[in-house]
PDB file of N, CA, C, O and CB in Angstrom:
ATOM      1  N   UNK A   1    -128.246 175.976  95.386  1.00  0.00           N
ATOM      2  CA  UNK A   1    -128.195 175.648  96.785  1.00  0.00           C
ATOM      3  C   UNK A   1    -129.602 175.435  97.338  1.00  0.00           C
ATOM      4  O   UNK A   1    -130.021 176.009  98.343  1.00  0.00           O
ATOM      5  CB  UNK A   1    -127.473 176.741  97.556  1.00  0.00           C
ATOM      6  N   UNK A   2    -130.339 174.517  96.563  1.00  0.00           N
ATOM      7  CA  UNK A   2    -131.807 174.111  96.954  1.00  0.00           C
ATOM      8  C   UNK A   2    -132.106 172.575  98.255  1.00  0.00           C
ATOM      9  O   UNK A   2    -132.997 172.300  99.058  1.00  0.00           O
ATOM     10  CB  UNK A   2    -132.522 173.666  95.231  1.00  0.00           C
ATOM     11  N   UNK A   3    -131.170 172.112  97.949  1.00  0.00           N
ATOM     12  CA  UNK A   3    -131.475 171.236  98.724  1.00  0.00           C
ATOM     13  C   UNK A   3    -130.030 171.170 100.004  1.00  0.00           C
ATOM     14  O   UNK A   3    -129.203 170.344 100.388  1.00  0.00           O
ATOM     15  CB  UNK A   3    -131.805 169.893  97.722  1.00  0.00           C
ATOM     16  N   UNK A   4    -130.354 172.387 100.248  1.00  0.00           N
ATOM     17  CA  UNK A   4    -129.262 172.881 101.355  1.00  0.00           C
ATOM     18  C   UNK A   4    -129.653 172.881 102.908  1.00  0.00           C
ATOM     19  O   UNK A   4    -130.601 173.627 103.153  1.00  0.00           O
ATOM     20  CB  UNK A   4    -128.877 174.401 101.032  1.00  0.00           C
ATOM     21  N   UNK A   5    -129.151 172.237 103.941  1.00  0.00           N
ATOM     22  CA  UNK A   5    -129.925 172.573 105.490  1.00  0.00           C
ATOM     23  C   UNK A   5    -129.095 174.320 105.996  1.00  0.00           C
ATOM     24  O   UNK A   5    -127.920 174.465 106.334  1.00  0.00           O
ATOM     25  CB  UNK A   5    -129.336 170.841 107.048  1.00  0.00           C
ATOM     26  N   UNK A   6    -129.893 175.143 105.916  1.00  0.00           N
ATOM     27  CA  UNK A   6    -129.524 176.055 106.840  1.00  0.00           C
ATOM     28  C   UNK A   6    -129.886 176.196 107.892  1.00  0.00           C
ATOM     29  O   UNK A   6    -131.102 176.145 108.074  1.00  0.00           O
ATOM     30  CB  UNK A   6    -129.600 176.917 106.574  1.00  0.00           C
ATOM     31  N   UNK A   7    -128.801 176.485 109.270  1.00  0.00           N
ATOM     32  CA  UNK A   7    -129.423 176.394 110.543  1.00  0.00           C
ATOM     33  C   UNK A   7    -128.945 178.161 111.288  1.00  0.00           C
ATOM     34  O   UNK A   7    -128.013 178.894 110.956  1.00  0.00           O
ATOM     35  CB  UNK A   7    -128.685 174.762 111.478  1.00  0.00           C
ATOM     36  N   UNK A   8    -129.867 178.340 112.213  1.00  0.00           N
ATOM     37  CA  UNK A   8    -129.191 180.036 112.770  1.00  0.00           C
ATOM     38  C   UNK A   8    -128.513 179.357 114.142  1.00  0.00           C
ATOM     39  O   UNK A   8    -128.502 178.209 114.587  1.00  0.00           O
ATOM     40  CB  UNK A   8    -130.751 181.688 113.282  1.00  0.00           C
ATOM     41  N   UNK A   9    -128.037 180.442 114.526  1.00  0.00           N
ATOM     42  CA  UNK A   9    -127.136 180.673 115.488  1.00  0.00           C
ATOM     43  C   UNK A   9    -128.280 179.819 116.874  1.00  0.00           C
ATOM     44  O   UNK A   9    -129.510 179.849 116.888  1.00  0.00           O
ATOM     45  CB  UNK A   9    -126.670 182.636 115.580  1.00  0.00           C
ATOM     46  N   UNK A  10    -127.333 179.110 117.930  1.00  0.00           N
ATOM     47  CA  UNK A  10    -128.280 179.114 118.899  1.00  0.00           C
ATOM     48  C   UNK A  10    -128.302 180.418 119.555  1.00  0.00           C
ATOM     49  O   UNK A  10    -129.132 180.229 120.444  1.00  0.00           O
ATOM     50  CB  UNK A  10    -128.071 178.062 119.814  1.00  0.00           C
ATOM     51  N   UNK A  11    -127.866 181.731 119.675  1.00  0.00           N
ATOM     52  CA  UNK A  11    -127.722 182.727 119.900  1.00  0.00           C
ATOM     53  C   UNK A  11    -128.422 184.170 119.086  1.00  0.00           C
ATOM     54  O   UNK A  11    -128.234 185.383 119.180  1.00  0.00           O
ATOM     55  CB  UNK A  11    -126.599 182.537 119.941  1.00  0.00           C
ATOM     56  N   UNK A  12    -129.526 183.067 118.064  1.00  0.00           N
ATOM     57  CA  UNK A  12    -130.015 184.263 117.319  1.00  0.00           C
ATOM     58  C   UNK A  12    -131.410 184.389 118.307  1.00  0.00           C
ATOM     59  O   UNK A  12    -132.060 183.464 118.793  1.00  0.00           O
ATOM     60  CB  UNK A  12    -130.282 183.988 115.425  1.00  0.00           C
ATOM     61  N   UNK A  13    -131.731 186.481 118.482  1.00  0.00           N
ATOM     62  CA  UNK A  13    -132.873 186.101 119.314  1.00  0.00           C
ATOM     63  C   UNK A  13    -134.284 185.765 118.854  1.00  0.00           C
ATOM     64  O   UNK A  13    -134.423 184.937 117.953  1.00  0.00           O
ATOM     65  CB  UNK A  13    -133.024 187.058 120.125  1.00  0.00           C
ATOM     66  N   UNK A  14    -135.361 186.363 119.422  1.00  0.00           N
ATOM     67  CA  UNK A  14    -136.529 185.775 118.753  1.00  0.00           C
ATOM     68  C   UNK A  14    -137.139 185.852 118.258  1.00  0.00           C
ATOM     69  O   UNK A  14    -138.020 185.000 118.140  1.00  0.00           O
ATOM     70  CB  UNK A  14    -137.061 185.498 118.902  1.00  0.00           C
ATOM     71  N   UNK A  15    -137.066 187.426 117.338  1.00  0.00           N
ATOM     72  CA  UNK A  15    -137.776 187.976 116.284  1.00  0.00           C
ATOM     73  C   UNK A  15    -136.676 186.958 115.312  1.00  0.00           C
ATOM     74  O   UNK A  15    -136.797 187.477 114.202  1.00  0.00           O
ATOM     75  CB  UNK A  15    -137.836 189.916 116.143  1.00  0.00           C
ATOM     76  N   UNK A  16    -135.935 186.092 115.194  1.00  0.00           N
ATOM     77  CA  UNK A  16    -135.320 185.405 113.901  1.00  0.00           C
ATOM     78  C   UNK A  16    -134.836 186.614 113.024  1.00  0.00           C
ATOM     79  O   UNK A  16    -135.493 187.028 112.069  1.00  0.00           O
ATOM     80  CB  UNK A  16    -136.495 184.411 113.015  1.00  0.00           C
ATOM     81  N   UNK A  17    -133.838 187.060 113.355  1.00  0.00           N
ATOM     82  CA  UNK A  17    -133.494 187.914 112.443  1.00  0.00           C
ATOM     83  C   UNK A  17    -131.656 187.757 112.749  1.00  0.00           C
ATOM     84  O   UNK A  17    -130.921 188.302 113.573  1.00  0.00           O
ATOM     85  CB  UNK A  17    -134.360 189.523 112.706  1.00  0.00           C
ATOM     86  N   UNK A  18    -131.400 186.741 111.644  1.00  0.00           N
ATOM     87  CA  UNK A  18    -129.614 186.464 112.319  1.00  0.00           C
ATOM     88  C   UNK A  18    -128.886 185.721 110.894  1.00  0.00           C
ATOM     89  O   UNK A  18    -129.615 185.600 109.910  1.00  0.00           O
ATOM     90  CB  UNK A  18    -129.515 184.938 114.130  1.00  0.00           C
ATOM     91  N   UNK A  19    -127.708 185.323 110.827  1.00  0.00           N
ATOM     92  CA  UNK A  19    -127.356 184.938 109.949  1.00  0.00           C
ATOM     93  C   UNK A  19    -127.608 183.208 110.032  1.00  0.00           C
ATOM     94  O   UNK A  19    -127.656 182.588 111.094  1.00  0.00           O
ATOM     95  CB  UNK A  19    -126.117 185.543 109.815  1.00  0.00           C
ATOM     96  N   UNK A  20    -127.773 182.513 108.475  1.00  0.00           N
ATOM     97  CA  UNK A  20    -127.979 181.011 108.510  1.00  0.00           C
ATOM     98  C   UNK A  20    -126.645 180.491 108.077  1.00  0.00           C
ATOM     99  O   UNK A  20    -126.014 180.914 107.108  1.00  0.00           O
ATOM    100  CB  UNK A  20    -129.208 180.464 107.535  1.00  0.00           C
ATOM    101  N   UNK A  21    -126.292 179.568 108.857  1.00  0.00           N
ATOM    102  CA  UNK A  21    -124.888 178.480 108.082  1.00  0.00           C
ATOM    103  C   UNK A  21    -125.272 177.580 107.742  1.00  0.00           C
ATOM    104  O   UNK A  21    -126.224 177.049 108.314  1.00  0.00           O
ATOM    105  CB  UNK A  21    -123.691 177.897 108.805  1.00  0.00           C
ATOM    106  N   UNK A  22    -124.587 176.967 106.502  1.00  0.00           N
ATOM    107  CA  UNK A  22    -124.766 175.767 106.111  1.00  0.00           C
ATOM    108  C   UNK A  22    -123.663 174.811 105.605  1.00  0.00           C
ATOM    109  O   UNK A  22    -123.084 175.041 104.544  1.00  0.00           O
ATOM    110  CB  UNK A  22    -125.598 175.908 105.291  1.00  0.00           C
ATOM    111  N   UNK A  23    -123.327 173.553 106.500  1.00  0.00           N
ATOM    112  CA  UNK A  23    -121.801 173.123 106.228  1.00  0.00           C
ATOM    113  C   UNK A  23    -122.469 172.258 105.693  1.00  0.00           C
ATOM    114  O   UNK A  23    -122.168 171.687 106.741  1.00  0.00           O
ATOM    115  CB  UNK A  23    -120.571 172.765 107.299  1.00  0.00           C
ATOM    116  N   UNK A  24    -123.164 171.462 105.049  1.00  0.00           N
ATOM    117  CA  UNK A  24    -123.052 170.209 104.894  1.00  0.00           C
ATOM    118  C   UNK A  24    -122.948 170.147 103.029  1.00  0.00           C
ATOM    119  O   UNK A  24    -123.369 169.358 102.183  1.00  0.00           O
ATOM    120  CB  UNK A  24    -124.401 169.420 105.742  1.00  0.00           C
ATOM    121  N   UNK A  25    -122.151 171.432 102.990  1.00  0.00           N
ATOM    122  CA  UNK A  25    -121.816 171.698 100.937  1.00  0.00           C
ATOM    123  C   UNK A  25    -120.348 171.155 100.874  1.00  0.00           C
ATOM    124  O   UNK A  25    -119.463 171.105 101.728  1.00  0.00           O
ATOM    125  CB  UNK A  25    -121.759 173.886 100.139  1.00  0.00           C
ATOM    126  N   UNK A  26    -120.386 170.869  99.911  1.00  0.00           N
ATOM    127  CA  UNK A  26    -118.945 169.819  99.455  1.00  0.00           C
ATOM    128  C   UNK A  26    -118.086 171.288  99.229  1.00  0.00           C
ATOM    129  O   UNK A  26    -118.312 172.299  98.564  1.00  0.00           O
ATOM    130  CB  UNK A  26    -119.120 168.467  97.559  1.00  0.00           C
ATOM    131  N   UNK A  27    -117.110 170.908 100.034  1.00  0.00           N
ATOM    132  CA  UNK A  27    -116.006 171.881 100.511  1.00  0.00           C
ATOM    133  C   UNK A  27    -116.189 173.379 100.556  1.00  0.00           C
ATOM    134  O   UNK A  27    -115.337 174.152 100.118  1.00  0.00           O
ATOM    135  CB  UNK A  27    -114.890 171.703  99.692  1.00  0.00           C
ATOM    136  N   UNK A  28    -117.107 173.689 100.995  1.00  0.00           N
ATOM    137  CA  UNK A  28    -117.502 175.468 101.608  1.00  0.00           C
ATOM    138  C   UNK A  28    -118.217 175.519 102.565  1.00  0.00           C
ATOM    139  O   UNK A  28    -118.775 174.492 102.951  1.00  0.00           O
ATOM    140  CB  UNK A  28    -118.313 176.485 100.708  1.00  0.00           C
ATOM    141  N   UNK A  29    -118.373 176.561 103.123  1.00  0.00           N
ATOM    142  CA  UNK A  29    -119.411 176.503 103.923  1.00  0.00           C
ATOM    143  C   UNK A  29    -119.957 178.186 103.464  1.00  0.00           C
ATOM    144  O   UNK A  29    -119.279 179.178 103.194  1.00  0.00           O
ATOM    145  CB  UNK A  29    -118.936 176.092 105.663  1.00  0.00           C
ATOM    146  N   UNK A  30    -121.682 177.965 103.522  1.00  0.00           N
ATOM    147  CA  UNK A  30    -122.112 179.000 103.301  1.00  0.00           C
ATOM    148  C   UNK A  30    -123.169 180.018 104.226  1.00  0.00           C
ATOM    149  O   UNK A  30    -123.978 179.536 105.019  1.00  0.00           O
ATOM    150  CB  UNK A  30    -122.473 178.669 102.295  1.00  0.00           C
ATOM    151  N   UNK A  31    -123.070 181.043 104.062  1.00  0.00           N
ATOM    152  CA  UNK A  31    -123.388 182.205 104.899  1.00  0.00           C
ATOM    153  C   UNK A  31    -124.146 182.981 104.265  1.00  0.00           C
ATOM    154  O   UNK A  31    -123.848 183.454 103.168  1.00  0.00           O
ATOM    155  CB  UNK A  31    -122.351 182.932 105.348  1.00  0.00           C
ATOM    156  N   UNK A  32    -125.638 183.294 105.116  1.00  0.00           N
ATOM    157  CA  UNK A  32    -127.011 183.989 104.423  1.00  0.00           C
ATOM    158  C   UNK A  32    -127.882 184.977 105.359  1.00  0.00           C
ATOM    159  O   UNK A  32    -128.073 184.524 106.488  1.00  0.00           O
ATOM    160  CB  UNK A  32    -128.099 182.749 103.960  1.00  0.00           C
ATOM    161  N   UNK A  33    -128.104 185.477 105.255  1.00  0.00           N
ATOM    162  CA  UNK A  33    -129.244 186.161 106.024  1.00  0.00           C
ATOM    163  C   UNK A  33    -130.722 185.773 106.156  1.00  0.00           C
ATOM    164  O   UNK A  33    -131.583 185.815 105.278  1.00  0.00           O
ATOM    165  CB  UNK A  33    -129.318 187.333 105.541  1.00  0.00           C
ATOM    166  N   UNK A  34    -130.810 185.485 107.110  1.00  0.00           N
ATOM    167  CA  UNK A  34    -132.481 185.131 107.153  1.00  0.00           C
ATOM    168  C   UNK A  34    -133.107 185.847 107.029  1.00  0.00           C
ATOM    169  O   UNK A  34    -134.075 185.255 106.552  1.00  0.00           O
ATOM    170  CB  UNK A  34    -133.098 184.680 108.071  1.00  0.00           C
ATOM    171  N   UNK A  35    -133.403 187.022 107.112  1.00  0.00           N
ATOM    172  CA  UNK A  35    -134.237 187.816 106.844  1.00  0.00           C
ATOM    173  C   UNK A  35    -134.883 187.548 104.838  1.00  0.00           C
ATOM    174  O   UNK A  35    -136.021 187.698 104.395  1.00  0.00           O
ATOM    175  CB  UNK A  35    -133.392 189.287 107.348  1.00  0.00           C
ATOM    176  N   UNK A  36    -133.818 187.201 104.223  1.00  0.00           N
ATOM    177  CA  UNK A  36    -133.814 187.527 103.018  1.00  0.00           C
ATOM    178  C   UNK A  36    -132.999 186.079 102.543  1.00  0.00           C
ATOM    179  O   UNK A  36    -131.774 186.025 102.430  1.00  0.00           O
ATOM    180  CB  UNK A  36    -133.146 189.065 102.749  1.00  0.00           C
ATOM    181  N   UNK A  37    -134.053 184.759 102.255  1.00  0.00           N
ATOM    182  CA  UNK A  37    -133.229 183.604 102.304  1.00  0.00           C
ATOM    183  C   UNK A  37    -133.115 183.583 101.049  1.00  0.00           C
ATOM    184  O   UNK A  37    -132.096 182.918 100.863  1.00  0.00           O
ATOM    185  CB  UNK A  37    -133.670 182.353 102.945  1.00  0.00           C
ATOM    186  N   UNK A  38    -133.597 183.950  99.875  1.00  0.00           N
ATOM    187  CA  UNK A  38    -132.996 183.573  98.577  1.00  0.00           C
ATOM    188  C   UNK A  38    -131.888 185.336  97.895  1.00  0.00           C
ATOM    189  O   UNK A  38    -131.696 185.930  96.834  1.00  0.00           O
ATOM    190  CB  UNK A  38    -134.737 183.006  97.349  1.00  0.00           C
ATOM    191  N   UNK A  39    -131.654 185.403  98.744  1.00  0.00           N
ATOM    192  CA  UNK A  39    -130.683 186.740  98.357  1.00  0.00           C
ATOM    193  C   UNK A  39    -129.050 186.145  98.583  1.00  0.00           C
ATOM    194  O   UNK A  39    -128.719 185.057  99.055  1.00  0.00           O
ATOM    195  CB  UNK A  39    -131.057 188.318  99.624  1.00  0.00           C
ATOM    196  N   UNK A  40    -128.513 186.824  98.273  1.00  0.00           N
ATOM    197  CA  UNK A  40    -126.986 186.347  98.381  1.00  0.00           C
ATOM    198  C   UNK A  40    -126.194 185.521  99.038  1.00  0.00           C
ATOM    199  O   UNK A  40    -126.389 185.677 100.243  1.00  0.00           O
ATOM    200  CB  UNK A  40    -126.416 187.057  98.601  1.00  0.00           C
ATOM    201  N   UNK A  41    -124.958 184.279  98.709  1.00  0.00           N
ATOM    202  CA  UNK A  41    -124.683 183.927  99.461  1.00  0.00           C
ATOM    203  C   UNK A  41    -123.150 183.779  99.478  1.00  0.00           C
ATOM    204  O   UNK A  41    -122.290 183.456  98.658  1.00  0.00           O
ATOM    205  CB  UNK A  41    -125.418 183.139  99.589  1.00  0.00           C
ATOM    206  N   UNK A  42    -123.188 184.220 100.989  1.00  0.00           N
ATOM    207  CA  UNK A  42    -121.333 184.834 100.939  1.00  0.00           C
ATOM    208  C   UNK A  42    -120.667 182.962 100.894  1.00  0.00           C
ATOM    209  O   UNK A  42    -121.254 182.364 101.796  1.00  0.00           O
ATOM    210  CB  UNK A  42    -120.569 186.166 103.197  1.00  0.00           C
ATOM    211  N   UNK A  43    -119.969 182.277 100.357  1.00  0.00           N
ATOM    212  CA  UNK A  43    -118.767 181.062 101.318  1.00  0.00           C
ATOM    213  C   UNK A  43    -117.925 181.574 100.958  1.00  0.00           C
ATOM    214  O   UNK A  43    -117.684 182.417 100.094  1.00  0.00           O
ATOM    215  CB  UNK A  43    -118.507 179.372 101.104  1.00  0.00           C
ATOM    216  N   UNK A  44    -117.063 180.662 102.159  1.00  0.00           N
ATOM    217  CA  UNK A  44    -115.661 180.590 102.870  1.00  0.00           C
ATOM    218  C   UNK A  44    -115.245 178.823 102.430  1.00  0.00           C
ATOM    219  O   UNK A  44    -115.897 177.801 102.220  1.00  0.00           O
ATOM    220  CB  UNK A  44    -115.841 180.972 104.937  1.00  0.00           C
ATOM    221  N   UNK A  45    -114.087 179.125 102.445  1.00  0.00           N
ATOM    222  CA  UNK A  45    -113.675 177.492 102.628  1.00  0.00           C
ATOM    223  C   UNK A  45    -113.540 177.040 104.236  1.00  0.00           C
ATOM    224  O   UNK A  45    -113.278 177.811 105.160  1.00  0.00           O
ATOM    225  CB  UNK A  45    -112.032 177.181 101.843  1.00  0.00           C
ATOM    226  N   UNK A  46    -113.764 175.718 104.332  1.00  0.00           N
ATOM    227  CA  UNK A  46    -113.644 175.248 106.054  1.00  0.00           C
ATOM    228  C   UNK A  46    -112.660 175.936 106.616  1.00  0.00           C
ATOM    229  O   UNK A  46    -112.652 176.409 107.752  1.00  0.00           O
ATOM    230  CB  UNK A  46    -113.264 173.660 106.410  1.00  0.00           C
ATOM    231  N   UNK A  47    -111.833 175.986 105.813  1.00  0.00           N
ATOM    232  CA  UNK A  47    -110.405 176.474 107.066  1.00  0.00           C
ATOM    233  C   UNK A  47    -110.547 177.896 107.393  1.00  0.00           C
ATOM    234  O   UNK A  47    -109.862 178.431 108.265  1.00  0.00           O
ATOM    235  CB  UNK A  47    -108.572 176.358 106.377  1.00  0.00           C
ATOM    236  N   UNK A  48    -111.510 178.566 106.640  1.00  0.00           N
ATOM    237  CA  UNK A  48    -111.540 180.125 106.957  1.00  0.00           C
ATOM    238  C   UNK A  48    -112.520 180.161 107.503  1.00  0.00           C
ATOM    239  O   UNK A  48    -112.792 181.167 108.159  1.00  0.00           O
ATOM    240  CB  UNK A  48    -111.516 181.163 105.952  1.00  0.00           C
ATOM    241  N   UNK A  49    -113.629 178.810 107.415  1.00  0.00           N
ATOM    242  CA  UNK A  49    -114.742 179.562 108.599  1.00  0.00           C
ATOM    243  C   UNK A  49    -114.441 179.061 109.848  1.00  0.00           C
ATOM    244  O   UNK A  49    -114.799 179.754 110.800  1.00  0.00           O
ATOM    245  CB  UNK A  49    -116.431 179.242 108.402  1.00  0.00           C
ATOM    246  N   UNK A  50    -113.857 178.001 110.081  1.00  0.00           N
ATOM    247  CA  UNK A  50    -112.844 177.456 111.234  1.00  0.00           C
ATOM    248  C   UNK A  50    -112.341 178.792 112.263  1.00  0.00           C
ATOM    249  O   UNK A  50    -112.622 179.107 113.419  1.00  0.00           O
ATOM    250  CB  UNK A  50    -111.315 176.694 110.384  1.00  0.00           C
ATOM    251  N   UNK A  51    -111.574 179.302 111.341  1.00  0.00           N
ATOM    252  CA  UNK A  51    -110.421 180.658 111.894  1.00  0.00           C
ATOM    253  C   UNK A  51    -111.487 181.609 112.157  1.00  0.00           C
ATOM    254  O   UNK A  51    -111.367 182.148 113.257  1.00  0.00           O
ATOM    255  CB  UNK A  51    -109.091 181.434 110.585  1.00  0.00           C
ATOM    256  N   UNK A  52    -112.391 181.938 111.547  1.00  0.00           N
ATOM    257  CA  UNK A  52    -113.921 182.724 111.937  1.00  0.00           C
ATOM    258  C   UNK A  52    -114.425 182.301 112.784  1.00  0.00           C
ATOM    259  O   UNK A  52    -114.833 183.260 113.438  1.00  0.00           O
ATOM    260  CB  UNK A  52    -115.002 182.759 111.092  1.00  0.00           C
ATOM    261  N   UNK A  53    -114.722 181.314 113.303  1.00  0.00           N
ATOM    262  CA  UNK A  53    -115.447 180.892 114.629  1.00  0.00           C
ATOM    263  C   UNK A  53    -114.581 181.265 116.223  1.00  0.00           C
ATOM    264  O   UNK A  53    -114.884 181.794 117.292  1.00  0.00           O
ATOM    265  CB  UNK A  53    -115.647 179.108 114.465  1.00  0.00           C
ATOM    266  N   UNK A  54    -113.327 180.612 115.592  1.00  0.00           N
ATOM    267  CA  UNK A  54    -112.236 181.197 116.531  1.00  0.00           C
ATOM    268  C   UNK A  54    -111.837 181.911 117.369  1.00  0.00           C
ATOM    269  O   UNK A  54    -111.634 181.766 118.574  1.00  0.00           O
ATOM    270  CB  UNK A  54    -111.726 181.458 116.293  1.00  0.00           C
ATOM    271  N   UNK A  55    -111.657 183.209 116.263  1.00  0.00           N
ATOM    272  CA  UNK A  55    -111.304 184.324 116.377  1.00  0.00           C
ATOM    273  C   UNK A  55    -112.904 185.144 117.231  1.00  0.00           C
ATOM    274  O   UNK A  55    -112.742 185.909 118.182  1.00  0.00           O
ATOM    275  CB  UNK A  55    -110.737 184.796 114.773  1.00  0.00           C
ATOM    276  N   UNK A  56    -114.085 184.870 116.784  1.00  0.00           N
ATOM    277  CA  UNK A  56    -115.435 185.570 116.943  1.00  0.00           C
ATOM    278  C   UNK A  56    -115.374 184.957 119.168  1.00  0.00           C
ATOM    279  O   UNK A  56    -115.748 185.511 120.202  1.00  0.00           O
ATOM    280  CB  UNK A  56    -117.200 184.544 115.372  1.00  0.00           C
ATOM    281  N   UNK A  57    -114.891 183.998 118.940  1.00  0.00           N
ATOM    282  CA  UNK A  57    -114.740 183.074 120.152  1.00  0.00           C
ATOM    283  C   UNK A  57    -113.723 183.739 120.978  1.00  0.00           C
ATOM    284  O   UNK A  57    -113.912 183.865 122.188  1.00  0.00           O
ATOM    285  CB  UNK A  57    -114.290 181.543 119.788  1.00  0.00           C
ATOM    286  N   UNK A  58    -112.931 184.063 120.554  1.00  0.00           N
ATOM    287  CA  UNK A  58    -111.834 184.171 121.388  1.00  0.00           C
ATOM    288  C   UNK A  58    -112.349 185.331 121.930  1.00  0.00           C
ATOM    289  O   UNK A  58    -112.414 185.423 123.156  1.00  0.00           O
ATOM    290  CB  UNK A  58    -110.402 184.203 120.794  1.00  0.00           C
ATOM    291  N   UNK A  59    -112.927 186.712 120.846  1.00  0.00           N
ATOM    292  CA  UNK A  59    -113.112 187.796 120.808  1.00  0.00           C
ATOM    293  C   UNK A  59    -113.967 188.169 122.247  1.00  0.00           C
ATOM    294  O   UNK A  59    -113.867 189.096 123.049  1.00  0.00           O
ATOM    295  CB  UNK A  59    -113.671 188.035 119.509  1.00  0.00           C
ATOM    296  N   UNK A  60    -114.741 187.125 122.170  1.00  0.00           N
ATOM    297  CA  UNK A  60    -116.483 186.729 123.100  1.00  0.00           C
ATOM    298  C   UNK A  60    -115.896 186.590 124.554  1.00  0.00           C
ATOM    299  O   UNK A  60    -116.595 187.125 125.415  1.00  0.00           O
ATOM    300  CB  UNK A  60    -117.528 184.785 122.565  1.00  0.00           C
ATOM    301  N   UNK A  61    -114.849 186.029 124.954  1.00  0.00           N
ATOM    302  CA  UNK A  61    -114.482 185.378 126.006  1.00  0.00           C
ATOM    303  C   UNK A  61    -114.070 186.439 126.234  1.00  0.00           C
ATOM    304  O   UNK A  61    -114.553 186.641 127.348  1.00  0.00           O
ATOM    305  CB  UNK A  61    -113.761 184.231 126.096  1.00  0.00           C
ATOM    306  N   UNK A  62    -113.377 187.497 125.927  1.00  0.00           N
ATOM    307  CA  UNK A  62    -112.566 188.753 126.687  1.00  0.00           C
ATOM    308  C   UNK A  62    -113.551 189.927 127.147  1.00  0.00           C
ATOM    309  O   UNK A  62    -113.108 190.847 127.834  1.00  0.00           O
ATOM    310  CB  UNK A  62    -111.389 189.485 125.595  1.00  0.00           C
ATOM    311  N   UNK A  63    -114.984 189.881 126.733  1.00  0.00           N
ATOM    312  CA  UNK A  63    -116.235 190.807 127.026  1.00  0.00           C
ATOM    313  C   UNK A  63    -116.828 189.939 128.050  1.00  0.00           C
ATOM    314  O   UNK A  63    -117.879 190.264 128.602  1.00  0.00           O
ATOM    315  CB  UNK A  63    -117.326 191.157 125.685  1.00  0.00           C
TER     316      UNK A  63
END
């Protein structure tokens, strides 16, 4: 995953310390920590990070 764009949250603050996504991988999308960019990387398939955005969304709107 070298020639990968990872981008953070527009919601990460400004010490940069947040998670990176990266959709533009042929059918996953992947999930990293910036703090630590060549350390592990969790994916999901679209439809589960879809239902993850969602759900994190829906969650957001009731606080």
């Amino acid at each position: 995953m070298t020639c990968v764009t990872w981008r953070k949250s527009t919601r990460s603050n400004g010490s940069g310390d947040c998670v990176e996504v990266a959709t533009d991988l042929a059918g996953i999308v992947g999930l990293r920590d910036s703090k630590d960019p060549s350390g592990p990387i969790l994916t999901f398939s679209p439809a589960a990070w879809t239902t993850f955005i969602r759900a994190t969304k829906a969650e957001d709107s009731r606080h």
